[in-house]
FIKOLZA-1660 file (N, C-alpha, C; in steps of 0.1 Angstrom, whole numbers, plus 5000, padded with zeros to 4 digits):
% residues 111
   i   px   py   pz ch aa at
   1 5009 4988 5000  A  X  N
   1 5000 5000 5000  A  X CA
   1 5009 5012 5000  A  X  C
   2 5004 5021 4991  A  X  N
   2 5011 5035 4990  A  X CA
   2 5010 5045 4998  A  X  C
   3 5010 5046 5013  A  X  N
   3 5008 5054 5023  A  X CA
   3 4996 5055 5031  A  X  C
   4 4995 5058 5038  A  X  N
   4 4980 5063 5042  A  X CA
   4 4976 5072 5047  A  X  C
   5 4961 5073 5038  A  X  N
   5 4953 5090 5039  A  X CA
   5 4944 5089 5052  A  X  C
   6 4948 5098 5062  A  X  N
   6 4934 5100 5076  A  X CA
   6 4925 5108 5068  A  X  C
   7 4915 5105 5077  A  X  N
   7 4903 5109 5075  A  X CA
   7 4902 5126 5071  A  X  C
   8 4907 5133 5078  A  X  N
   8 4908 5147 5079  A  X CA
   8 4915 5147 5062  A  X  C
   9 4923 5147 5058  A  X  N
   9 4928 5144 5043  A  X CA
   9 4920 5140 5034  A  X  C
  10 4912 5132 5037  A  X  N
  10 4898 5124 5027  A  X CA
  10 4888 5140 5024  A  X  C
  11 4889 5142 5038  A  X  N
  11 4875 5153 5035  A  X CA
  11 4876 5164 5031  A  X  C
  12 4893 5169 5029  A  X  N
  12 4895 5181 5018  A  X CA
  12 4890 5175 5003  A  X  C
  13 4890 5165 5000  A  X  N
  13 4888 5165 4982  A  X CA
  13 4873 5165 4984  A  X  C
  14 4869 5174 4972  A  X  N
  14 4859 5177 4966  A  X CA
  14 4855 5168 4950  A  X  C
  15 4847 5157 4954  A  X  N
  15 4848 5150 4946  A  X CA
  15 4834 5155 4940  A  X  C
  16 4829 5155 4925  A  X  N
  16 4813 5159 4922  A  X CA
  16 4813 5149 4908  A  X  C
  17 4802 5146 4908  A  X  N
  17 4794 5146 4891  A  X CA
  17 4788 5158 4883  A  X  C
  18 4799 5154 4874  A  X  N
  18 4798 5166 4865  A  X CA
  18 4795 5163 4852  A  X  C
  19 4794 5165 4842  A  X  N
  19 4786 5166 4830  A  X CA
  19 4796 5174 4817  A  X  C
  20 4799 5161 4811  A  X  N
  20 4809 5169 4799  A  X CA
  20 4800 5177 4789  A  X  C
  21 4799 5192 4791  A  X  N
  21 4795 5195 4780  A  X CA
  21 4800 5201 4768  A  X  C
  22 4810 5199 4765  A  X  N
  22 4821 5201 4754  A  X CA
  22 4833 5198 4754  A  X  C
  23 4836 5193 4741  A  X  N
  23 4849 5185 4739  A  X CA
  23 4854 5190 4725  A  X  C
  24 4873 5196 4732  A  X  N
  24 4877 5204 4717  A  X CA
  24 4890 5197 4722  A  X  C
  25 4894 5196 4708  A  X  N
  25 4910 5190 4705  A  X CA
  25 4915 5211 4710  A  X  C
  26 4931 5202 4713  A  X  N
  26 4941 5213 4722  A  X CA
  26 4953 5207 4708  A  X  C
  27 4950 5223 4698  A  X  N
  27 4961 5222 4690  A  X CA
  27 4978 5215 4696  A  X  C
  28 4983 5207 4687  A  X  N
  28 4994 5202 4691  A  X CA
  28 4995 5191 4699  A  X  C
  29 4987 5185 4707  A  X  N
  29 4984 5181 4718  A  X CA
  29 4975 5164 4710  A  X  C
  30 4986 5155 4708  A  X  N
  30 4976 5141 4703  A  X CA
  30 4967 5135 4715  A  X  C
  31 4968 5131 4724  A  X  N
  31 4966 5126 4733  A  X CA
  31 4957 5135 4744  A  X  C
  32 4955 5151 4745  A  X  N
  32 4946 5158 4754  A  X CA
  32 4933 5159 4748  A  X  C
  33 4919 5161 4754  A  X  N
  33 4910 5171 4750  A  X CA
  33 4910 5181 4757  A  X  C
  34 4903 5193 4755  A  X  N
  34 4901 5202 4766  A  X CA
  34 4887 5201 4769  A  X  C
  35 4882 5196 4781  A  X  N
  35 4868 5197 4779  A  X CA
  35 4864 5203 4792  A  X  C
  36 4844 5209 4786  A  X  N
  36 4843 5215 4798  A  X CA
  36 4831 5211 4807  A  X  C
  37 4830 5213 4818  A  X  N
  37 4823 5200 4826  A  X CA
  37 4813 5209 4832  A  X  C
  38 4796 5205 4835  A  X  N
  38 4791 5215 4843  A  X CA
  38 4788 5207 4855  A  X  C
  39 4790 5214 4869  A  X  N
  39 4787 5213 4878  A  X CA
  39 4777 5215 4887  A  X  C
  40 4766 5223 4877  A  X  N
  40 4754 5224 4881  A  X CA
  40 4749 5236 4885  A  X  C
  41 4763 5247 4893  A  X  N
  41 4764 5258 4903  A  X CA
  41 4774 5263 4892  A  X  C
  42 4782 5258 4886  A  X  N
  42 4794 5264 4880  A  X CA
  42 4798 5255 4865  A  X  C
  43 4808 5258 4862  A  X  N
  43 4814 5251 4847  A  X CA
  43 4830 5248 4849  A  X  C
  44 4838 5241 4851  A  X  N
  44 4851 5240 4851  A  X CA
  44 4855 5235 4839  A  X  C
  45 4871 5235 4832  A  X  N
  45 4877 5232 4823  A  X CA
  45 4889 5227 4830  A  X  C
  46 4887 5215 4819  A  X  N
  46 4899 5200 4826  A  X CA
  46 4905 5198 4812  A  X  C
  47 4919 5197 4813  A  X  N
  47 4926 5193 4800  A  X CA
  47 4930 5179 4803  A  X  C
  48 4919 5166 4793  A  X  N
  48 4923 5155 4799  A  X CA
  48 4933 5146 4791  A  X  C
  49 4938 5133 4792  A  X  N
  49 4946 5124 4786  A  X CA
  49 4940 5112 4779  A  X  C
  50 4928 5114 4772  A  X  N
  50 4920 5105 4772  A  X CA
  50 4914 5105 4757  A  X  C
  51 4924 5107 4751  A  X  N
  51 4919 5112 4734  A  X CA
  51 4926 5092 4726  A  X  C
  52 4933 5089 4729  A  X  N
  52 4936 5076 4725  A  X CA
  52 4922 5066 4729  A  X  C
  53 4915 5069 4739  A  X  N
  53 4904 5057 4743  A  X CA
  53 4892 5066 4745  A  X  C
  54 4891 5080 4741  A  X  N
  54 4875 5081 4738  A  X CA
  54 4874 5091 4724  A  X  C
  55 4865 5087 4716  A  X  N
  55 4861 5096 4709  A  X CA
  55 4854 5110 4713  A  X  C
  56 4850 5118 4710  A  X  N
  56 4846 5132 4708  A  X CA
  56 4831 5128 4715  A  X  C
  57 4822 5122 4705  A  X  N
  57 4806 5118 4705  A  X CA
  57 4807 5109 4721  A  X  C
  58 4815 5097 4722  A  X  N
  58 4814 5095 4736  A  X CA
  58 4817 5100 4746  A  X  C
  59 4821 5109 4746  A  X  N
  59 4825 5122 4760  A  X CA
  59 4810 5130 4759  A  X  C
  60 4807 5139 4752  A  X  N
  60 4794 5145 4748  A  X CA
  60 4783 5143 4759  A  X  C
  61 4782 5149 4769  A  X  N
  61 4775 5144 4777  A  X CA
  61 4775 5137 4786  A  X  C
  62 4783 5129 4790  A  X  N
  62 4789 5123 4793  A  X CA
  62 4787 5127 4815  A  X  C
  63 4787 5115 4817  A  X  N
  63 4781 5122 4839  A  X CA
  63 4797 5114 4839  A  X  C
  64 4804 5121 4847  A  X  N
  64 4817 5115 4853  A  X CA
  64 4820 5115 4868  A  X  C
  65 4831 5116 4873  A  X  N
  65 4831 5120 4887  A  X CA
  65 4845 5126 4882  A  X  C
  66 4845 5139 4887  A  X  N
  66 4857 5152 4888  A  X CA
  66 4864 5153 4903  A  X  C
  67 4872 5157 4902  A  X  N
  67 4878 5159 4914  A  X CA
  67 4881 5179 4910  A  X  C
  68 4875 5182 4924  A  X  N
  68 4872 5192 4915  A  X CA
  68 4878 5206 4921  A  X  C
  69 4883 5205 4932  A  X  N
  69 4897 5213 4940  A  X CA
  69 4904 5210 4938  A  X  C
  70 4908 5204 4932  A  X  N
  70 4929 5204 4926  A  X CA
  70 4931 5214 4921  A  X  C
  71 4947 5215 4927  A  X  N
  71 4949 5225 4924  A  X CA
  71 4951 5228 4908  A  X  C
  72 4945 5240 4902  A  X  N
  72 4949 5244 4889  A  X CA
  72 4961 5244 4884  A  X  C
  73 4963 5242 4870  A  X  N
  73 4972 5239 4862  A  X CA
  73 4972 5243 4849  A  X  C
  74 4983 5248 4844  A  X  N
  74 4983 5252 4831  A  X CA
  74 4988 5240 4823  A  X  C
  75 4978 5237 4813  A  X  N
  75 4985 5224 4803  A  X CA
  75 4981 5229 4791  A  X  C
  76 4997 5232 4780  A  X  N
  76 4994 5239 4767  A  X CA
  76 4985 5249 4770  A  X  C
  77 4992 5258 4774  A  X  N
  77 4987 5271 4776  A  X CA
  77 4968 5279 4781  A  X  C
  78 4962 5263 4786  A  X  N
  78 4948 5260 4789  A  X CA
  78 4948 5262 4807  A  X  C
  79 4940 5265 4814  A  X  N
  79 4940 5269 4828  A  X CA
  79 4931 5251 4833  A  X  C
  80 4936 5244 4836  A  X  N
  80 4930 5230 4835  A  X CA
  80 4929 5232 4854  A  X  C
  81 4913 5228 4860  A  X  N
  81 4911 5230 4867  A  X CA
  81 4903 5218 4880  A  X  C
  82 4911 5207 4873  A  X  N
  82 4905 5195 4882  A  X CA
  82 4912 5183 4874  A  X  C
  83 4904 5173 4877  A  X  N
  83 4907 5162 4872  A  X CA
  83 4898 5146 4869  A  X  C
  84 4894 5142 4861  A  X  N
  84 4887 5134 4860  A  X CA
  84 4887 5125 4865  A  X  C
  85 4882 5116 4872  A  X  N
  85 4886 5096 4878  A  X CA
  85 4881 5089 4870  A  X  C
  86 4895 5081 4868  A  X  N
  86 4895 5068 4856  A  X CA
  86 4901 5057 4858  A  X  C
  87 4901 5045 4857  A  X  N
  87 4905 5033 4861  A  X CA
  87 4912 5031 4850  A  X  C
  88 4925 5026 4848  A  X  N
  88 4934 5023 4839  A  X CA
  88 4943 5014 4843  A  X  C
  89 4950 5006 4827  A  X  N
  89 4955 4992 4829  A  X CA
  89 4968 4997 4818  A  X  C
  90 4982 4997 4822  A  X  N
  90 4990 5005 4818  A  X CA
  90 4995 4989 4806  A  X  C
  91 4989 4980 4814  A  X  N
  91 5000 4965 4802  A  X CA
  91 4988 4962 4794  A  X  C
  92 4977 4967 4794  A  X  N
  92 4967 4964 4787  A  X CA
  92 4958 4978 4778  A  X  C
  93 4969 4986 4779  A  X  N
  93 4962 5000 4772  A  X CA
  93 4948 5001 4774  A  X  C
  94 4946 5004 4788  A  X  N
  94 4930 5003 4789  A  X CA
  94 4927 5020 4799  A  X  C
  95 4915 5030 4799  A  X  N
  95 4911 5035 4804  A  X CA
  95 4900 5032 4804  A  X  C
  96 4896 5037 4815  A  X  N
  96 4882 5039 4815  A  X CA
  96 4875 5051 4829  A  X  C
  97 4868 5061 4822  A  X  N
  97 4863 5067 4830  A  X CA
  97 4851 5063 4841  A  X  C
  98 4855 5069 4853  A  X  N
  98 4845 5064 4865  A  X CA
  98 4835 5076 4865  A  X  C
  99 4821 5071 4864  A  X  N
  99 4807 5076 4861  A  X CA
  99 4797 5072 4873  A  X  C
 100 4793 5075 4874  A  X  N
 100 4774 5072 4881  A  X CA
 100 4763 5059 4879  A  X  C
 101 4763 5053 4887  A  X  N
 101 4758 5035 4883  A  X CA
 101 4748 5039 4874  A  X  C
 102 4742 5051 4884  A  X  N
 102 4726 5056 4882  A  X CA
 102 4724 5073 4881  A  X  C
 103 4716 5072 4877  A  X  N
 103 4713 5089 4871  A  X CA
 103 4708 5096 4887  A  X  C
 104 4720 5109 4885  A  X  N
 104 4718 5114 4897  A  X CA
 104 4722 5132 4886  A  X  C
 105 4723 5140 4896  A  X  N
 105 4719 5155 4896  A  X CA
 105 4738 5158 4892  A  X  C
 106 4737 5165 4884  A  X  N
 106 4748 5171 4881  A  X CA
 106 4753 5181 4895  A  X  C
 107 4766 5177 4899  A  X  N
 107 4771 5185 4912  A  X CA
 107 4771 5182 4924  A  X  C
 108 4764 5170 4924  A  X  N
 108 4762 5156 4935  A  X CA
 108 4772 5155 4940  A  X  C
 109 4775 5153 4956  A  X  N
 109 4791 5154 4960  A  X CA
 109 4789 5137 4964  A  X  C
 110 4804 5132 4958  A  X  N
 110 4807 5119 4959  A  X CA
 110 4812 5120 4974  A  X  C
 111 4809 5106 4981  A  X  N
 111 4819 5106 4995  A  X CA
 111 4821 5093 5001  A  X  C
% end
């Protein structure tokens, strides 16, 4: 195991379901989208790594879970302001984005 998180540590991340509502290629950039996610109360923009295993149309809408206080980041010159949760298999070229079993409210805090 890679260290361990107390409790008090757990409950700074701001984890939400968010809602991809646009997805643009980041000139230069094979492997990023920049997309932008609504939160229900707000809109954030996440520059993700996830252009090898998703098309355009399957992001589009798309309910995910954001992690959504990290700290900001400039990636190719984009203000990237969170981070997506995805399960991935590095000897098997696999992602996969973590979503909502069941239809819930855009902004919904995971815990």
């Amino acid at each position: 195991m890679e260290g361990i998180v107390n409790f008090s540590d757990w409950q700074k991340l701001d984890l939400k379901v968010g809602q991809i509502i646009e997805v643009e290629d980041i000139e230069g950039a094979d492997k990023l989208y920049k997309l932008t996610i609504n939160l229900g109360d707000k809109k954030q923009v996440v520059c993700a790594g996830i252009k090898q295993y998703y098309e355009k149309k399957e992001l589009k809408n798309k309910k995910i879970i954001l992690f959504a206080n990290l700290e900001p980041k400039i990636i190719r010159g984009i203000k990237s302001e969170g981070m997506l949760l995805a399960a991935g298999s590095q000897e098997k070229n696999k992602c996969v984005l973590i979503s909502p079993e069941k239809d819930i409210e855009v902004g919904s805090r995971v815990s």
